[in-house]
C-alpha positions in Angstrom: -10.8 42.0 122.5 -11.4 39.1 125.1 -14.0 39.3 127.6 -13.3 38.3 131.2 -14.9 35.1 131.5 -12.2 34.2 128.2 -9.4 35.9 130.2 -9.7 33.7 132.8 -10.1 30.6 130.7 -6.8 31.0 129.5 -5.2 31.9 132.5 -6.8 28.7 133.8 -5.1 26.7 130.5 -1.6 28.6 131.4 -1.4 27.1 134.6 -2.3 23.8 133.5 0.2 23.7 130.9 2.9 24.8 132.9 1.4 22.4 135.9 1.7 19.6 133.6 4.3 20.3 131.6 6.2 20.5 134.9 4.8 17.1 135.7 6.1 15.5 133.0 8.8 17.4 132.4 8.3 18.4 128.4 8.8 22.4 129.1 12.0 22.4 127.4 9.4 21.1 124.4 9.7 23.9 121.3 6.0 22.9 121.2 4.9 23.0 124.2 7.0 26.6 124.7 5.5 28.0 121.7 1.9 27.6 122.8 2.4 28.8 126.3 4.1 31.7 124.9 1.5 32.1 122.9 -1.4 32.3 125.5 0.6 34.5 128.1 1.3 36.8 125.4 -2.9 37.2 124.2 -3.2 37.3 128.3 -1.1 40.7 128.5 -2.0 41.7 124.6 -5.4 42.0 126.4 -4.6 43.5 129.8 -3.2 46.9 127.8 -5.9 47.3 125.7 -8.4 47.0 129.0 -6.1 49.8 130.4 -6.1 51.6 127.5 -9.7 51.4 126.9 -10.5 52.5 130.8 -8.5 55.3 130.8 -9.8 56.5 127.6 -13.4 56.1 129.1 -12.6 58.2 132.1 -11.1 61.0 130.0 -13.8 60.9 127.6 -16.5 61.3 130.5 -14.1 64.1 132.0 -14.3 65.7 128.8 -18.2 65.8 128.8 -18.5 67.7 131.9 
């Protein structure tokens, strides 16, 4: 889904958002909430299916020998 380098860009725009939204104090924003949500939720969307690809790899080269 994302690669790594994309991963970490928006890890990178997470914790700006909630750096600056803590700054200047617009986290109780609906917008602002919604986007964040948003991003942390592509974030571990994307960690599963890594897992779930990996282990699939390693039981699909247990399989072979």
């Amino acid at each position: 889904m994302l690669t790594d380098r994309q991963s970490l860009i928006l890890c990178g725009f997470m914790a700006v958002g909630i750096f600056v939204g803590g700054l200047l104090d617009i986290l109780d924003n609906f917008l602002t909430l919604t986007i964040l949500t948003i991003i942390f939720s592509a974030i571990l969307v994307n960690i599963f299916i890594q897992k779930k690809r990996h282990r699939e790899e390693i039981n699909d080269s247990d399989n072979i020998e």
